[in-house]
TIZA-318588 format. One record per residue: residue number from 1; x, y, z of N, C-alpha, C in turn. Coordinates in steps of 0.05 Angstrom, whole numbers. Each point is the difference from the previous one (the first is absolute). Example, Ala and Ser with C-alpha at 12.3 -4.5 7.8 and 13.67 -1.06 7.14 Angstrom:
TIZA-318588
1 264 -114 156 -18 24 0 18 24 0
2 -7 21 -14 16 24 1 -15 22 14
END
This chain:
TIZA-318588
1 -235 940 -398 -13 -15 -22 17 -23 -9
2 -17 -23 -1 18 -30 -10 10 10 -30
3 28 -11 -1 8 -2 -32 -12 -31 -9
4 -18 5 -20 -2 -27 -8 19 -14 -25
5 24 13 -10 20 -8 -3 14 -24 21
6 2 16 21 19 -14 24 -18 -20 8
7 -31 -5 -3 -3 -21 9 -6 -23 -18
8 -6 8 -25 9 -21 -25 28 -10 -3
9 19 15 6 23 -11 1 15 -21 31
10 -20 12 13 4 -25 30 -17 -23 -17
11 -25 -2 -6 -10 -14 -7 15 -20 -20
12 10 14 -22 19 -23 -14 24 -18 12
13 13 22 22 22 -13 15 -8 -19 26
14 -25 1 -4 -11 -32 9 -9 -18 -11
15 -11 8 -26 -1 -26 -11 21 -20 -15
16 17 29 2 29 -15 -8 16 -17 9
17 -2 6 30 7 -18 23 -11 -23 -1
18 -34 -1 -4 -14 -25 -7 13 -15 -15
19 3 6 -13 0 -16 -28 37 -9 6
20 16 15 10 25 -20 4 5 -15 23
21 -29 1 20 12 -23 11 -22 -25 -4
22 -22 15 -22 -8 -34 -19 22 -7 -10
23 16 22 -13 21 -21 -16 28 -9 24
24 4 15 12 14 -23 16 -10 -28 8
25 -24 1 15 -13 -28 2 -2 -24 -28
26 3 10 -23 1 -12 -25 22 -12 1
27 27 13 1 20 0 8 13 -26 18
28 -18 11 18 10 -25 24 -20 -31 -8
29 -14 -3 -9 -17 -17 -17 15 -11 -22
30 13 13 -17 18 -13 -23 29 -11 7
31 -2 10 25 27 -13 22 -6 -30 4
32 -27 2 10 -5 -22 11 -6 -25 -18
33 -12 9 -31 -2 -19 -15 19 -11 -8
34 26 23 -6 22 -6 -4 14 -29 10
35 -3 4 29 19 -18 14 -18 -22 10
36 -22 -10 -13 -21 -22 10 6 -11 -28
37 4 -34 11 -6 -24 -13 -20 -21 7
38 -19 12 21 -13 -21 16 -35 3 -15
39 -8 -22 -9 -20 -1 -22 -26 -7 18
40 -6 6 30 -20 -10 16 -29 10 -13
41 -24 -7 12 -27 14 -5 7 26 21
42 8 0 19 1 38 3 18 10 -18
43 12 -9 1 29 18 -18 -4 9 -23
44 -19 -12 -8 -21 -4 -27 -17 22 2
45 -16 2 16 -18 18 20 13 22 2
46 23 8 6 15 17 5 8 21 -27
47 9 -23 -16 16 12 -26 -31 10 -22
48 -19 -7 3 -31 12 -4 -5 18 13
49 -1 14 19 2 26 20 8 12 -12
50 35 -6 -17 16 25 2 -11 4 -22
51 -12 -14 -21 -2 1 -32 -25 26 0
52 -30 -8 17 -15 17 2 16 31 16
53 18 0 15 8 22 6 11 22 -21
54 19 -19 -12 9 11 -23 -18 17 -21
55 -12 -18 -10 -26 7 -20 -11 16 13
56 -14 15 28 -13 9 13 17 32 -11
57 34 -6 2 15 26 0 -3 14 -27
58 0 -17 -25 -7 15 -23 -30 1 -11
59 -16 -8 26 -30 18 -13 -1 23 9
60 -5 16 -11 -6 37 13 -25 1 23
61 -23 -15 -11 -25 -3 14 6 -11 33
62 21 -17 6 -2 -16 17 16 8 25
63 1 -14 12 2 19 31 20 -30 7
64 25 -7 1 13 -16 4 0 -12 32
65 -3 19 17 0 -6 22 -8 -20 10
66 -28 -15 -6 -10 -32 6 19 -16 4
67 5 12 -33 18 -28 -16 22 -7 23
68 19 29 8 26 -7 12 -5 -10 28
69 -23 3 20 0 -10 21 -8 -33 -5
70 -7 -2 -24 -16 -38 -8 29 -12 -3
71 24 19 -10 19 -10 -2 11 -1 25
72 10 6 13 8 -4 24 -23 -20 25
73 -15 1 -3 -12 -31 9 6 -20 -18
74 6 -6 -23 1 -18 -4 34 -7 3
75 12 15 11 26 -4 7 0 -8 29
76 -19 8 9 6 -2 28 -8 -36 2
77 -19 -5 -19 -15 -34 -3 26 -22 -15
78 21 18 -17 17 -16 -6 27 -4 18
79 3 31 16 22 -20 21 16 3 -9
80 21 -16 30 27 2 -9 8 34 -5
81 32 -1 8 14 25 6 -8 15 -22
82 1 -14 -26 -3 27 -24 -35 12 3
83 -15 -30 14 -25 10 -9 -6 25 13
84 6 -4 28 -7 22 22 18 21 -4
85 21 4 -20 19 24 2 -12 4 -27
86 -14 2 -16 -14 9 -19 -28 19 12
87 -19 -14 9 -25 8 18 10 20 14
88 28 2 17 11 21 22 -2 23 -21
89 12 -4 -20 17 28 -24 -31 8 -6
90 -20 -20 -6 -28 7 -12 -13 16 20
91 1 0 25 -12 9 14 6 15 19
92 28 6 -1 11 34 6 -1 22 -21
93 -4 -12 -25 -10 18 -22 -34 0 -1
94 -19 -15 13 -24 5 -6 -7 21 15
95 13 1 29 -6 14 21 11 33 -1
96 13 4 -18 13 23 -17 -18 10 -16
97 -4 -16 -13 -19 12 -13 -31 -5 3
98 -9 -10 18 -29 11 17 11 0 28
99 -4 12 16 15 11 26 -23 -14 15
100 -29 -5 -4 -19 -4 19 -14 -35 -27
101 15 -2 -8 -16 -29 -6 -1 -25 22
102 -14 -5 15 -1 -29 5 11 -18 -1
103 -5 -5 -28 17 -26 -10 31 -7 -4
104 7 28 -13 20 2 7 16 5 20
105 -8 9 28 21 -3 26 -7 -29 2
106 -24 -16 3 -7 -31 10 23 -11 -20
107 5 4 -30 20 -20 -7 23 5 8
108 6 25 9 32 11 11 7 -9 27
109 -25 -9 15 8 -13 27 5 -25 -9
110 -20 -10 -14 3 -31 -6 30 -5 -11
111 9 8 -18 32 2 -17 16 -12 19
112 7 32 24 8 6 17 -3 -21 19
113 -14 -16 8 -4 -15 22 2 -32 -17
114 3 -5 -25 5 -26 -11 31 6 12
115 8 19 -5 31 7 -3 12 3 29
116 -20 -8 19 11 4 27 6 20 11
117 -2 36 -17 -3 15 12 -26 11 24
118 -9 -13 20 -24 -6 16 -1 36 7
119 16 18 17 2 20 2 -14 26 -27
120 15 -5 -14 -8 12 -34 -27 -5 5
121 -5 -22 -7 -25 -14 -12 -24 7 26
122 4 5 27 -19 0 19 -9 42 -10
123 18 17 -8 -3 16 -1 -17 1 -40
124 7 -17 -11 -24 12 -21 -22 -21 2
125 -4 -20 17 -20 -11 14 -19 30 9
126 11 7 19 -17 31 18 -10 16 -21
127 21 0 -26 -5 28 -22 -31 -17 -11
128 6 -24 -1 -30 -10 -16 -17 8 12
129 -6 -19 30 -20 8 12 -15 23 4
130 19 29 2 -4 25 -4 -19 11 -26
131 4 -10 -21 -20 -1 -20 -19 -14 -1
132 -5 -16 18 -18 -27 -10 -34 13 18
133 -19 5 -10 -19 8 17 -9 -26 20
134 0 -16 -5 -7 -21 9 19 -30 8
135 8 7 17 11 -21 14 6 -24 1
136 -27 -14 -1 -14 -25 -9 14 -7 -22
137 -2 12 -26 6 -4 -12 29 -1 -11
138 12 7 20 36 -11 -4 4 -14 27
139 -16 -10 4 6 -32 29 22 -9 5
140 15 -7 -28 19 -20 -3 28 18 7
141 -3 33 -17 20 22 18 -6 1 26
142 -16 -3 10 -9 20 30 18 -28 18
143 -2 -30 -15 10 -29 19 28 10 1
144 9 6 -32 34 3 7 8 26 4
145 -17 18 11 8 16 6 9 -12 41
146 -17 -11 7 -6 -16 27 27 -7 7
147 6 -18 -25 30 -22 2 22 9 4
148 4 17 -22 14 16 6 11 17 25
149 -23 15 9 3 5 26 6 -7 26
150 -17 -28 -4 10 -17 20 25 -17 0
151 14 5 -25 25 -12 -3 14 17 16
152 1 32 -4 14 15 13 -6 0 34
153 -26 -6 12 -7 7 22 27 -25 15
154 2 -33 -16 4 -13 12 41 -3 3
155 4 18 -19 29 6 7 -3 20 23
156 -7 19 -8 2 20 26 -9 -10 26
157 -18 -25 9 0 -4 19 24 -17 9
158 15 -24 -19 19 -12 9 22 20 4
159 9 20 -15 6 16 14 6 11 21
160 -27 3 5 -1 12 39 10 -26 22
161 -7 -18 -14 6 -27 15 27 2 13
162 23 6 -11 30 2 7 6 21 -7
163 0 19 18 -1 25 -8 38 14 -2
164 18 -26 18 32 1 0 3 -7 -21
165 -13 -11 -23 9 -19 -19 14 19 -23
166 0 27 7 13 19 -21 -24 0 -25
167 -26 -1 5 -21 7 -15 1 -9 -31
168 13 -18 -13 12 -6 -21 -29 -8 -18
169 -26 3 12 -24 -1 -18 -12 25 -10
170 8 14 23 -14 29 -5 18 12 -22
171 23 -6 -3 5 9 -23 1 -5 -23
172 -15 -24 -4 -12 -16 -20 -28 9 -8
173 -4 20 8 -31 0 -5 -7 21 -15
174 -17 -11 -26 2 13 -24 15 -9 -27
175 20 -20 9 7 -17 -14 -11 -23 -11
176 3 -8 -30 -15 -25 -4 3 -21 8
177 -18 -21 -4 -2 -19 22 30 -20 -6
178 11 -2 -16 20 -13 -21 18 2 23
179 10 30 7 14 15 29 -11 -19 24
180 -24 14 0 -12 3 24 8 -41 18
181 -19 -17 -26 -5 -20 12 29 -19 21
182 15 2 -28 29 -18 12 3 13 26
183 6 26 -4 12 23 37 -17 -17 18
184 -31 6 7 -15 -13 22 5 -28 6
185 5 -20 -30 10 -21 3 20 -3 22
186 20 19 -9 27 0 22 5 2 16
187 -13 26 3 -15 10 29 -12 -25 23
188 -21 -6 -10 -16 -23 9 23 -19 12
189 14 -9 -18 24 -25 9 19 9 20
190 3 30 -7 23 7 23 -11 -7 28
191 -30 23 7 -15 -8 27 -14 -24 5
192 7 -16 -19 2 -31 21 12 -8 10
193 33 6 -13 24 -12 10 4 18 20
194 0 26 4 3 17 32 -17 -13 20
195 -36 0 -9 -9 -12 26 -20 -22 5
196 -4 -2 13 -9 -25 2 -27 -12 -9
197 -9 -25 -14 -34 -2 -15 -19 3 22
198 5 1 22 -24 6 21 -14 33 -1
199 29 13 -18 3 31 12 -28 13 -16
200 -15 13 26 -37 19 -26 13 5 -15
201 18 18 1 18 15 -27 1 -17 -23
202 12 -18 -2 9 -27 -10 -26 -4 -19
203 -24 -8 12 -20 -19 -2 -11 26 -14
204 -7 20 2 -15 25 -12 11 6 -27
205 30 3 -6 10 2 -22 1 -18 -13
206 4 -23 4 -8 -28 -13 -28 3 -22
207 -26 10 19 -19 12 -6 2 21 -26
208 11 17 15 -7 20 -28 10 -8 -13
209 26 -15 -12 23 -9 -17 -22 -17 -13
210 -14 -15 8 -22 -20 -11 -24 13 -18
211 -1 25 14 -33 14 -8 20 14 -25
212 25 12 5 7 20 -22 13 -22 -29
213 7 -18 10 1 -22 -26 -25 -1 -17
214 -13 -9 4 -27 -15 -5 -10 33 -14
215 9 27 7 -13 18 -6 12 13 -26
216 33 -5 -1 12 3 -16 -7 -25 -22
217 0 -27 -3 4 -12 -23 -22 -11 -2
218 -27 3 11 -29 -11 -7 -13 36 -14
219 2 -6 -19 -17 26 -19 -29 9 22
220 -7 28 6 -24 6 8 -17 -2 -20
221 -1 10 -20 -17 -3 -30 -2 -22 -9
222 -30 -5 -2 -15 -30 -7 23 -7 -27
223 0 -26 -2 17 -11 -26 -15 -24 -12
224 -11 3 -28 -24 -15 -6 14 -23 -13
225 30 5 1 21 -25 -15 0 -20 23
226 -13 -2 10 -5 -30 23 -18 -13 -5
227 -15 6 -16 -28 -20 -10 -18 -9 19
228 -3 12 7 -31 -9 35 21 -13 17
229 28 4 11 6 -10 19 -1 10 20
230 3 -13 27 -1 18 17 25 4 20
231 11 26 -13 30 5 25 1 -11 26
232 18 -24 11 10 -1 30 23 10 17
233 -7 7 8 26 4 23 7 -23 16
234 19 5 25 13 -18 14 -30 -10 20
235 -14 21 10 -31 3 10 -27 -18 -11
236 1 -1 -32 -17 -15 -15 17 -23 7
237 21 -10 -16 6 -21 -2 3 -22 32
238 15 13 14 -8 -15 26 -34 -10 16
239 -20 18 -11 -30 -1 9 -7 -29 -22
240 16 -1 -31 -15 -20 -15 15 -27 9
241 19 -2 12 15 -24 4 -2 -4 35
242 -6 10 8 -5 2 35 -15 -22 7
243 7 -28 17 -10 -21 4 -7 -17 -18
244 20 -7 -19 -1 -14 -22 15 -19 -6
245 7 -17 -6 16 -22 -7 14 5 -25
246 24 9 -11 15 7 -15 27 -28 -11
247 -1 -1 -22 24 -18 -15 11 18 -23
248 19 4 4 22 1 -25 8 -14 -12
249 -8 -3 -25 11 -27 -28 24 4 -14
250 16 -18 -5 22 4 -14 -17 -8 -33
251 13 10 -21 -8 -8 -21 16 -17 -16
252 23 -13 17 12 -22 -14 -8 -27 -9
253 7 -8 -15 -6 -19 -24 0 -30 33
254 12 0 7 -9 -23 24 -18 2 19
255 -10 32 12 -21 6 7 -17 -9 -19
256 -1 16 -18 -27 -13 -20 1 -20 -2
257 13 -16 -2 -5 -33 -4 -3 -17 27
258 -13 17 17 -6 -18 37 -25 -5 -19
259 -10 -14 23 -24 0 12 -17 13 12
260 1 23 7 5 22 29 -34 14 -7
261 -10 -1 -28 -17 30 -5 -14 -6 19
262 -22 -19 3 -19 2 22 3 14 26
263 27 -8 6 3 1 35 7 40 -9
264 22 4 -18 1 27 -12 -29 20 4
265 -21 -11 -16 -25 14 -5 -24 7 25
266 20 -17 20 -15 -5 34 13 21 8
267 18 24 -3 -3 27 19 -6 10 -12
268 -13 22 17 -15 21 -1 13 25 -20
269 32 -3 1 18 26 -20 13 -27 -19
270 8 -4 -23 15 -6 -12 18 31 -15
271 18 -6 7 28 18 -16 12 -11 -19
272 6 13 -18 17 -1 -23 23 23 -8
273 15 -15 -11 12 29 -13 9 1 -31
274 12 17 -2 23 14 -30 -26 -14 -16
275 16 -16 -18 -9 -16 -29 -12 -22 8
276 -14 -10 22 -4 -17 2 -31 -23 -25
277 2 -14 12 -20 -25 -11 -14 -14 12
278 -34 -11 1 -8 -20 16 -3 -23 -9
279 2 -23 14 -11 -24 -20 -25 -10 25
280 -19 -1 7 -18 -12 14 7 -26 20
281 4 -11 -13 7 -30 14 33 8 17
282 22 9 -5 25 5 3 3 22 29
283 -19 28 -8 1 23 20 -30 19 -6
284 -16 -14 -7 -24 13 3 3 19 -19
285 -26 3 1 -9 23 -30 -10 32 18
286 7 3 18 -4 24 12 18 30 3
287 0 22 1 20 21 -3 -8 23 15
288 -6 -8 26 -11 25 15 8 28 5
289 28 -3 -7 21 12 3 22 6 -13
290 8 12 -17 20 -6 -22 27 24 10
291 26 -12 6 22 24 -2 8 2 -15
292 14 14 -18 13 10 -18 34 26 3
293 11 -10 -13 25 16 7 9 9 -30
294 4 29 9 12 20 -23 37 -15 1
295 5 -3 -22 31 -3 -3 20 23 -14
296 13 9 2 5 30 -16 -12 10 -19
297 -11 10 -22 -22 7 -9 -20 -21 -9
298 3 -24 8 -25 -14 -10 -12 -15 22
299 -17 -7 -4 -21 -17 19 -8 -28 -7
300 13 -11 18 -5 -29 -5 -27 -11 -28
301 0 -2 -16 -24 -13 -22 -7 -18 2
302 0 -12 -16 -33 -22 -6 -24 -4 8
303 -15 -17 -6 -22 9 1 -10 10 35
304 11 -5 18 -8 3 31 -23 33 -7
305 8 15 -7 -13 32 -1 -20 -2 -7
306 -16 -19 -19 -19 -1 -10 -22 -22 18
307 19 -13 12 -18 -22 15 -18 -2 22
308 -23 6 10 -16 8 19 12 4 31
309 4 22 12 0 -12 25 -9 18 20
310 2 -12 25 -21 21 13 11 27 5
311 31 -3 5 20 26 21 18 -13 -25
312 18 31 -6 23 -6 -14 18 24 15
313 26 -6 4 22 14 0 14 7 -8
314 10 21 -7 26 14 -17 29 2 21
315 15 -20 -3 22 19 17 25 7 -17
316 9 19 7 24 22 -17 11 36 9
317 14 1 -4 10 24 -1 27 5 -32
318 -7 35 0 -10 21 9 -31 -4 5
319 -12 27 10 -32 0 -2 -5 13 -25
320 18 14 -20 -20 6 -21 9 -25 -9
321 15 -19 -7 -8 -13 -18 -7 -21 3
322 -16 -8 32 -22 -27 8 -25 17 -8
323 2 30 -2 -36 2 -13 2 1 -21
324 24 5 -17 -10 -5 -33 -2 -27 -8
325 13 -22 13 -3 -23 -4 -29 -15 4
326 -16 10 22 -15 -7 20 -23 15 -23
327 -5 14 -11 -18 18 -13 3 -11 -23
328 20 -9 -19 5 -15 -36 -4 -31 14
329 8 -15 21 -5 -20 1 -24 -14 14
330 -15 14 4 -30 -6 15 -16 -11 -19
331 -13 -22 3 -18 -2 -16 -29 2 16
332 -16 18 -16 -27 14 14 -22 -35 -1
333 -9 1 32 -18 -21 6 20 -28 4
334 30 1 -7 12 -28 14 1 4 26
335 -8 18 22 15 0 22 -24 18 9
336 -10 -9 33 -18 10 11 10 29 26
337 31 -13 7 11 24 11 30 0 -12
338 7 23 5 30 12 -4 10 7 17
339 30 -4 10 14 11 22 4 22 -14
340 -5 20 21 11 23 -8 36 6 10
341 2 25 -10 32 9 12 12 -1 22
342 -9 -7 16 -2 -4 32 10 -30 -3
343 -3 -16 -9 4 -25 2 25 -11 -20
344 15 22 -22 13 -7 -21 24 -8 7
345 13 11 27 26 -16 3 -2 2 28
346 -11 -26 18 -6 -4 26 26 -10 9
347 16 -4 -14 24 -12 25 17 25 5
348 2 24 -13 26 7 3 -22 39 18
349 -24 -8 -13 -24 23 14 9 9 26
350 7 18 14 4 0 39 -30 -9 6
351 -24 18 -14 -22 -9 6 -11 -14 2
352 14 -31 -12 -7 -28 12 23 -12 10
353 3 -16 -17 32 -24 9 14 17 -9
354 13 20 -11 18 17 12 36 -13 -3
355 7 -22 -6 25 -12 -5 7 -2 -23
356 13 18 8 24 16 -33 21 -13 -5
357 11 -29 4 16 -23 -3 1 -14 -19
358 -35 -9 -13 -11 -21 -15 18 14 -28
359 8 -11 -14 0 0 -33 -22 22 -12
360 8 10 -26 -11 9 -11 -12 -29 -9
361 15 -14 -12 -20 -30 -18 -11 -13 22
362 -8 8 11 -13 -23 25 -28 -14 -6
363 -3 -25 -2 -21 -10 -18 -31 12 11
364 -13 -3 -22 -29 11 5 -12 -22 16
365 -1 -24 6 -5 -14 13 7 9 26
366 27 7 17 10 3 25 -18 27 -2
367 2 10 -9 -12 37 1 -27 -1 5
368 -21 -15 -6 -19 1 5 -10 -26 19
369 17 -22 9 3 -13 24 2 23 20
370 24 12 4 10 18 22 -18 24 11
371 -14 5 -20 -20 18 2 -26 -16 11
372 -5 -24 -5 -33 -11 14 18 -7 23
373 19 -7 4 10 -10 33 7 24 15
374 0 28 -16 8 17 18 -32 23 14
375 -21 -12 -20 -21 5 -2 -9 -9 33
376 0 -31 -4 -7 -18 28 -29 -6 12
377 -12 3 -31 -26 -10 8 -4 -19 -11
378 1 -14 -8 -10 -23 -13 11 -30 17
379 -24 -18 11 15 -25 8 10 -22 -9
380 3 -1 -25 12 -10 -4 19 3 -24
381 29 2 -4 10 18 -24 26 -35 -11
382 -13 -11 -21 21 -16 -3 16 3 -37
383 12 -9 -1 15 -6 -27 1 -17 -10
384 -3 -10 -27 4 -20 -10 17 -5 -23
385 11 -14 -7 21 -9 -18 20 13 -11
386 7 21 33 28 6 6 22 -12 8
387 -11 -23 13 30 -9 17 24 -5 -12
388 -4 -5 -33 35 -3 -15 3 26 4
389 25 -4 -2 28 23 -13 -3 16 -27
390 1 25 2 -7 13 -23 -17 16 -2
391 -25 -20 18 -23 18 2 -8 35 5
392 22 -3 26 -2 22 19 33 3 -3
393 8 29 4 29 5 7 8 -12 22
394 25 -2 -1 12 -19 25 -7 18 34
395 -2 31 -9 -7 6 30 -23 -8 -3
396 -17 4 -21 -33 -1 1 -2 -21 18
397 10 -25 -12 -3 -23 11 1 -2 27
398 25 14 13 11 -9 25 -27 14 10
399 -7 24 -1 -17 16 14 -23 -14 -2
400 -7 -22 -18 -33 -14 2 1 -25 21
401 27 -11 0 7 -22 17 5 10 28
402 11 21 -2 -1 10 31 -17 -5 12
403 -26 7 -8 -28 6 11 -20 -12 -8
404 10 -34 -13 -26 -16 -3 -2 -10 27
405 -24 -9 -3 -11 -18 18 -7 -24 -1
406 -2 -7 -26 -6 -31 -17 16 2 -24
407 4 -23 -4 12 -12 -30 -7 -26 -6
408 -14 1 -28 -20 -21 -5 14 -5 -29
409 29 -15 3 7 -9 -25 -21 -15 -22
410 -13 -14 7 -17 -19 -16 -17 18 -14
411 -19 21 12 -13 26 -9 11 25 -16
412 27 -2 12 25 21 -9 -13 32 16
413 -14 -8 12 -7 23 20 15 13 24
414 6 19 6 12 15 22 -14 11 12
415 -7 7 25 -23 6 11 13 30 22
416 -4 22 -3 -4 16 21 -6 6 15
417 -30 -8 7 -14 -1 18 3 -22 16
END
């Protein structure tokens, strides 16, 4: 016969448990207000979460639980190390205390995988899905559950690729990508220098090193902070410039004061970069193209971000912080495509140009020259109102003179093609 003593008393020594690791999560919440000075509209957003959480804790009637998972999304929307190490604490305590909620393993992968734990995060990915009757309806889990996977499939195959190489991936695996990425990096560079660019080996890992980039720092989950743009890769962007007539503008004050816009507004790509400016008559009023370069935490300003153009580029490293840049500095409807992560640092990439020599400061101009000439579709690729000193770094320079084919002082044009 049940004592119903003994089971009123289990009964309390669970709700007791409840109730301290709401208040731990309170806890870790008054941490976080603590140590925030940053007055944003999420943060804002955020510090309203905790307020309804709170209040949620001293009504008797109310069932707090909403509240604390609303808090932890809205941490996961504000970001940054404290945001996502808030949402992590929120949502190893939601999952405690409902063992089969939904929402709560989906925010504990999400935490977990802002945080680069991909491993962690693929396994309460699976815990969601496991609850979820319907499939469909967690799409966006079921994609990164995909990525994930195929992140792993594509180490383990480079892997097999050099199988003497003392396996130095396989034991990377399970590690976050933070680990993971630099090692394959290394990896990658070592088996070039052993064998030769003809070698399948060679040419296949090149491959996956390309597919597992692009898989690591392009998000699988839609991101509505792009404003109707549409993500490119190295794939898009070569198809929109492929047989096209391409110029790169300088935006110096003697450029602008040519004559040049007309003959400017006659190809088919006009380029620009950083901060630039148009004046019509000087370098044409066109911006097909816009580069942009991250400088240690900031990103080149003025108005260029806001100014229409068709393709814009981000280039920078690290990768988290060309997507937080790339996400606060977008403006929704200036820009019809976006390079994606695949394209953020093309010179030093193995996956494209691959030469780990250039400068960290290497101008956004050469960086996104080097990249349409390493592209090699377009017929005609020229420059304009580079030829002074200053323009370009002195190797930049030497490396554009190497390989003109024209020089049209009067035009101030350099011609590649």
């Amino acid at each position: 016969m049940t004592n119903p003593l003994a089971g009123l008393f289990k009964a309390r020594q669970k709700e007791a448990a409840r109730l301290e690791l709401f208040a731990r999560s309170m806890r870790l919440c008054g941490e976080y207000l603590a140590a925030q000075s940053e007055t944003s509209p999420r943060h804002a957003r955020l510090s309203r979460a905790i307020g309804t959480f709170a209040t949620s804790l001293d009504t008797p009637s109310a069932d707090p639980f909403d509240s604390l998972l609303k808090v932890g999304e809205r941490a996961l929307e504000a970001g940054g190390d404290s945001g996502l190490a808030l949402a992590l604490g929120v949502a190893e305590t939601s999952t405690r205390i409902r063992q089969r909620s939904r929402g709560a393993w989906r925010l504990h992968g999400l935490a977990l995988d802002g945080l680069g734990r991909e491993a962690e995060a693929l396994e309460c990915y699976e815990r969601h899905l496991t609850l979820v009757q319907d499939n469909g309806a967690a799409k966006e889990v079921v994609r990164r559950i995909d990525t994930l996977r195929r992140q792993r499939a594509c180490l383990e195959e480079a892997d097999a690729l050099f199988p003497r190489a003392g396996s130095p991936l396989r034991d990377l695996l399970g590690q976050p990508s933070a680990v993971t990425a630099p090692a394959f990096a290394a990896f990658v560079q070592a088996r070039v220098a052993e064998h030769s660019a003809g070698d399948p080996a060679v040419r296949r890992l090149l491959k996956l090193y390309g597919t597992y980039r692009r898989l690591v720092e392009r998000p699988a989950l839609s991101d509505p902070l792009l404003g109707g743009s549409t993500p490119i890769g190295v794939g898009g962007l070569r198809g929109l410039i492929e047989g096209r007539t391409v110029c790169l503008v300088s935006g110096a004050d003697d450029a602008a004061g040519s004559a040049s816009g007309a003959e400017t507004d006659g190809y088919d790509l006009v380029v620009r970069c950083d901060s630039f400016g148009v004046r019509a008559e000087g370098t044409g009023e066109r911006a097909d193209l816009h580069a942009v370069s991250l400088r240690g935490e900031t990103p080149w300003n003025g108005p260029a971000w806001t100014q229409p153009a068709g393709i814009r580029l981000v280039f920078g490293s690290p990768a988290a912080q060309w997507r937080r840049a790339t996400r606060q500095r977008l403006v929704p409807g200036a820009q019809e495509h976006i390079g994606d992560a695949s394209l953020r640092a093309p010179l030093t990439d193995p996956a494209l140009i691959g030469e780990g020599d250039w400068e960290p400061a290497t101008t956004t101009a050469f960086t996104v020259l080097r990249l349409l000439d390493f592209l090699d579709v377009s017929p005609r690729l020229d420059l304009i109102g580079f030829g002074l000193p200053g323009r370009l770094r002195p190797r930049e320079a030497e490396w554009v003179m190497d390989r003109a084919t024209h020089v049209d002082n009067s035009k101030m044009r350099i011609a590649l093609r």
